[in-house]
N, C-alpha and C positions, 0 to 999 in steps of 0.2 A: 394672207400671203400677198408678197405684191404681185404688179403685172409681169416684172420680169427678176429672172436670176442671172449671174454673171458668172462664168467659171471655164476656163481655159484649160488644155492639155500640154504642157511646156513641150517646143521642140522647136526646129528650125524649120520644118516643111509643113504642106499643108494637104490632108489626106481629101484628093480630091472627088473621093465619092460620100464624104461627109462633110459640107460647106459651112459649118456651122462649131466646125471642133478642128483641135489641131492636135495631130498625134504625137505620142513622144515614148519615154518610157520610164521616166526618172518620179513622179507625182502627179500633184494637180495645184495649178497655181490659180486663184480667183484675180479677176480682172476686169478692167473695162471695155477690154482688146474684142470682145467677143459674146454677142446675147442670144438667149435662145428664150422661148418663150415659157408662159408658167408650166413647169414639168413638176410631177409627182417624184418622187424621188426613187420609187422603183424605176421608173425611166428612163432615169439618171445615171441610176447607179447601170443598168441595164447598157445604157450607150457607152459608157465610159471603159463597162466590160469590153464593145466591139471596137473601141479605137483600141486601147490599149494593152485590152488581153490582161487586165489586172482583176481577180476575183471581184465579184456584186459584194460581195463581206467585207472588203479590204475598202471595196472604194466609198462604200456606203458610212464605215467608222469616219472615213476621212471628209465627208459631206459633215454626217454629223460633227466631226471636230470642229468642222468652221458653220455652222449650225446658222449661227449670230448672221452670217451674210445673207440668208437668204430671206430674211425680214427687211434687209436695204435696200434702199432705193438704188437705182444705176446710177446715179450721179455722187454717190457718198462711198461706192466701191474702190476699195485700193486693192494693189498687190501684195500680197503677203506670197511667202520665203516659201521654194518647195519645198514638198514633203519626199522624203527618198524612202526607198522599198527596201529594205535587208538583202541584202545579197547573200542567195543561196551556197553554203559551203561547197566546195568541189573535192569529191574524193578523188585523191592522186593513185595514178593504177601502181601497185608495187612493180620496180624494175627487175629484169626476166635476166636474170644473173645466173642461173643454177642449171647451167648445163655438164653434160656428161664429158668427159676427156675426147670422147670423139668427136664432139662437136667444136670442142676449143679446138682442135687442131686444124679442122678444117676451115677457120675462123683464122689460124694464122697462116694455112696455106694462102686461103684471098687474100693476105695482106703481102703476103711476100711476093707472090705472083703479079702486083702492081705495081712493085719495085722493079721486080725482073723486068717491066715493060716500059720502066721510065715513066709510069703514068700517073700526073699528079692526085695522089690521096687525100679520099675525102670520107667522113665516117657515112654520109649517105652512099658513097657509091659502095661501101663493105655490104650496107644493109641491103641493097639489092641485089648483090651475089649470094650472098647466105638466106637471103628469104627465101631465094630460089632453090640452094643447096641441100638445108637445113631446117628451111620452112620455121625459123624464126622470127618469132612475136613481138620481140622487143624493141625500143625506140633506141634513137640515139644516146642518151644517158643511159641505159642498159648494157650497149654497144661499149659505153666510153671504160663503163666499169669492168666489164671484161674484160677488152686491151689492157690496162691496167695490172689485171689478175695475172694474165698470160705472159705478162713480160715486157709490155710496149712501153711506150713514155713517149708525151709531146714535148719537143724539146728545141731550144734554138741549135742551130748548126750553119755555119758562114753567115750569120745577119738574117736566118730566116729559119722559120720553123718547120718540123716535120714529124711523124712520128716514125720515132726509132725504136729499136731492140735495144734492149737493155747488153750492155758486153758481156755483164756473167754468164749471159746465152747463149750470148754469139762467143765465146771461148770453148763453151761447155760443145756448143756444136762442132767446132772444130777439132776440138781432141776427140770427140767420137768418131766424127768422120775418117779420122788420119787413123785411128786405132782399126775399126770395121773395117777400110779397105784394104790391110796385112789379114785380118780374119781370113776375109772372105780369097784373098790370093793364096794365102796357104792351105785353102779348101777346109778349115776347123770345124767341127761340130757347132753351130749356133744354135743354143737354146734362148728360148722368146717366155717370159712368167706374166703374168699377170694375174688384176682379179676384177672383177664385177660383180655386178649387182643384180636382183631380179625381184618386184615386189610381188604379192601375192596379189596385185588387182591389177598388173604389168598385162596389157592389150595392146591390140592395133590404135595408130593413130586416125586412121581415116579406112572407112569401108563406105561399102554401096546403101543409099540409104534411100527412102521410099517419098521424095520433094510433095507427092499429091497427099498425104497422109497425114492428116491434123494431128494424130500421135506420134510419140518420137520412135523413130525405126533404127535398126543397126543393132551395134553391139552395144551393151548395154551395163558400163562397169560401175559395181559395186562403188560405192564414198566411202568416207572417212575414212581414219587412219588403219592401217595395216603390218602385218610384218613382211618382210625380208629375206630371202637368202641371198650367202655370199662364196660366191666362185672364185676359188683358185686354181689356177691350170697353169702347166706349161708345154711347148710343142716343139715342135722344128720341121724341116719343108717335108718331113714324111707323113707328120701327124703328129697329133697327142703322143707324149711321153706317158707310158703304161703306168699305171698306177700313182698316179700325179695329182688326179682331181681330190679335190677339198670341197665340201658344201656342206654352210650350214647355215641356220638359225641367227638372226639378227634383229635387234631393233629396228625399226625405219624414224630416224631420228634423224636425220641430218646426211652429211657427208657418208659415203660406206666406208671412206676408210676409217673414218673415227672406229667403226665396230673391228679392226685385225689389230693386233699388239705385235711388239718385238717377237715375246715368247711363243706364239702362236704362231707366224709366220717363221721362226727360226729351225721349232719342233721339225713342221713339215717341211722345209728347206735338208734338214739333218733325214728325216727319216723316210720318205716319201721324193724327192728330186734325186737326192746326189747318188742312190746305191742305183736308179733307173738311167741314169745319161754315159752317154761313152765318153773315156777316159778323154782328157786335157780338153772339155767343150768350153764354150765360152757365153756366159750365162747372162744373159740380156733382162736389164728389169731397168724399174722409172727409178723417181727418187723420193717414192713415200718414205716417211720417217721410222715406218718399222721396217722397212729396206736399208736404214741408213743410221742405227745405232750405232756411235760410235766406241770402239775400243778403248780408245781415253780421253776424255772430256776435258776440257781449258775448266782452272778455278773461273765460279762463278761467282757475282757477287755477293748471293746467301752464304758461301762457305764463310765456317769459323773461321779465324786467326790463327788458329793454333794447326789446322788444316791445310792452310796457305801455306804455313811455315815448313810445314814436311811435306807437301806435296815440292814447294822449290829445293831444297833441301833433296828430297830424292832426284830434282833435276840438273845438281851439280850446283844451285845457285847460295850463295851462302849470305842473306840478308843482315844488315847492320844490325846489332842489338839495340834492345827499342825503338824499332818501328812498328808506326803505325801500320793496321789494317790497311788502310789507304796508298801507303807506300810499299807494301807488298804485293797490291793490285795490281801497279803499276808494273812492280818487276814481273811479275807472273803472264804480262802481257807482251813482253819482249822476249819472251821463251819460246822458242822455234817447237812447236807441235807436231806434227806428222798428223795428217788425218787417216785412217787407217778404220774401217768397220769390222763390225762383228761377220757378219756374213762374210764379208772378201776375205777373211781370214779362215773363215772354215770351209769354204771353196780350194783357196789357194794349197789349205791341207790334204784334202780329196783330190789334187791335182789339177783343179779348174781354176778358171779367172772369171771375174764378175766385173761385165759392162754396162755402166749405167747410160740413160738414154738424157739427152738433152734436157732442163725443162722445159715443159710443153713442146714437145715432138713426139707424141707418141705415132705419129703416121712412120715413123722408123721400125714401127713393131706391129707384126703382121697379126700379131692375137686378136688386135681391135679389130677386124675385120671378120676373124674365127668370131667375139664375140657377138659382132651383129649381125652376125648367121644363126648365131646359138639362141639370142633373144627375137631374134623374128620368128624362130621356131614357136619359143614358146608364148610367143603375143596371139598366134591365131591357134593356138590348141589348150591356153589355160581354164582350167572351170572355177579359179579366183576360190580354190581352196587351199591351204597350206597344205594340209594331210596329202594333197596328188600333186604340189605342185614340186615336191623336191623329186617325186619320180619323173614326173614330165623335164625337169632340166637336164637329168639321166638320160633322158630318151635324145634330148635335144643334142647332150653332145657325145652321143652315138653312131649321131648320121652323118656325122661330118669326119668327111672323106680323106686320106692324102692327098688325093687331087686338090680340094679346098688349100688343105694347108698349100702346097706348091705353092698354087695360084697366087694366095695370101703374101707367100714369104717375095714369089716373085716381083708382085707389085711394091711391097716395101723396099726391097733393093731397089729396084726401078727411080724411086725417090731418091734412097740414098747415093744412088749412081749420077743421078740432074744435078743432087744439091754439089757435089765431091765435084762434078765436072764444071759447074758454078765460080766455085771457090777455089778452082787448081791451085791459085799461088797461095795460098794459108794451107793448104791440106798438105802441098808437097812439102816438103821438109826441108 
């Protein structure tokens, strides 16, 4: 061995409680820059751990790589090329998208209430309202996808950007608004429908929990996957309409609307609401898709040809002989439609009207409020069984009061009353 070795730590500073190494964190470069006396190479590899914080394993392979140097003399030592460390992969945390319609809402309440104030929007100042609100987890790209979801759009306006609503909301909110407040002046029955969800491992988010306690304290819910029930209701400012509730049995797959259909929500629409509500009520729901089957559908582009042909054909159109598919398309798309649904039509029959609610405004409907009475019920008394959990939702919306409902409806009007008195000149006609 000779008397001396050569071997540097590449960096630009010099770690001053080790006079003899220079820290860095990218390899190990050999050089003349720097000598240290005859070392063993457990020593080596040893010191190189404390500059560097690089495994005895890691640095040891990479002595031994350049092996050949430490039989040289210091005056035949050169520089050879760093060696660099792999860089460890980073898992990216999945973004926190999947919230419940109550949360969106409140979510676009903070956004609208910064307009109201003139106050320039920014997606951090959302996320420190709703962490607070909402006690949301998610980042800004979490945030952005949700805007998104909800209706928003970044968009230029006079030479500079902002985030808007989309118009088909802001139209959709003005015809409800202008409609609701003739409701509400001719004193009409308003019926409020909705549905929700409740899993079978459905708890509290935060309880008291035991800090000195090396084991984990608190409530203590069940993993993995589970089943579902799913609640239909509907009410008005007395209360639950009698014999209205639907619960049942679901997959926990995804979205809960995906588990209701047309025919299932129409059943109970026919056979369970309309013989229970007083006559000419006015029936408040969102705009899930099984709320919103339509009566008669525009040709799409799967239909046959010969389909096309007698569908326009029964609309008075009478297409040139031999035409293409393609040019039937066309016609079929300048045929004035009426959009007209299944439900508004069997309402309208039974004497009622059916008011849909904005998208994304459900804070217009007092049920979300009935429901997060109903599921706080059953977060602190579930025993995460299915077999007691469809009686425990029984119980749950048992206790809830007419006074609840008031309260509920009254705070929803309350809104719709801000937004109405907001907007005067689009509402008033």
């Amino acid at each position: 061995m000779p008397d001396t070795i050569t071997f540097v730590i590449c960096s630009a500073h010099r770690d001053a409680s080790m006079p003899h190494f220079v820290t860095a964190g990218r390899g190990v470069v050999y050089s003349r820059i720097a000598h240290a006396q005859k070392t063993h190479l457990n020593t080596v590899t040893t010191t190189l751990y404390h500059a560097t914080l690089i495994s005895k394993f890691t640095n040891s392979k990479r002595v031994r790589r350049h092996g050949s140097l430490l039989s040289w003399s210091p005056s035949k030592m050169e520089a050879t090329t760093p060696t660099r460390s792999r860089s460890k992969k980073r898992r990216r945390s999945a973004p926190v998208t999947t919230l419940d319609d109550f949360d969106k809402c409140v979510i676009r309440r903070t956004v609208l209430a910064f307009y109201e104030t003139h106050e320039v929007l920014t997606l951090q100042k959302i996320i420190e309202d709703i962490k607070e609100n909402i006690s949301f987890s998610g980042g800004i790209s979490s945030l952005h996808k949700i805007l998104k979801e909800i209706g928003f759009k970044y968009a230029k306006v006079d030479g500079r950007k902002f985030l808007m609503e989309r118009s088909d909301v802001a139209a959709a909110r003005t015809t409800f608004l202008r409609y609701i407040k003739k409701v509400k002046q001719a004193s009409q029955n308003i019926v409020y429908l909705d549905e929700t969800w409740v899993n079978q491992n459905y708890t509290v988010s935060n309880c008291w929990i035991d800090t000195t306690s090396s084991k984990a304290t608190g409530v203590r819910q069940p993993t993995g996957k589970c089943s579902r029930l799913i609640i239909l209701h509907a009410g008005t400012k007395n209360g639950f309409v009698n014999n209205t509730d639907l619960v049942f049995q679901a997959k926990n797959d995804g979205d809960y609307h995906k588990q209701m259909n047309s025919t299932l929500f129409e059943e109970w629409f026919r056979k369970q609401l309309l013989p229970n509500i007083s006559p000419n009520s006015v029936i408040v729901m969102d705009n899930a898709s099984y709320h919103s089957v339509k009566l008669e559908r525009r040709p799409a582009t799967s239909w046959r040809k010969s389909d096309l042909l007698e569908w326009l054909i029964k609309k008075g159109v009478q297409p040139q002989e031999n035409s293409s598919k393609a040019q039937l398309q066309e016609l079929a798309k300048k045929v004035d439609v009426t959009t007209t649904y299944v439900i508004d039509k069997i309402a309208e029959e039974a004497g009622h009207r059916v008011l849909r609610l904005p998208p994304y405004h459900c804070q217009y409907n007092p049920i979300e409020l009935i429901w997060a009475q109903v599921k706080a019920y059953v977060a602190k008394k579930n025993p995460f069984k299915m077999a007691n959990l469809k009686d425990l939702v029984a119980e749950a919306l048992s206790v809830i009061t007419p006074q609840n409902w008031m309260e509920a409806v009254r705070h929803a009007e309350k809104i719709q009353d801000e937004d109405i008195a907001a907007r005067a000149p689009d509402i008033t006609e």
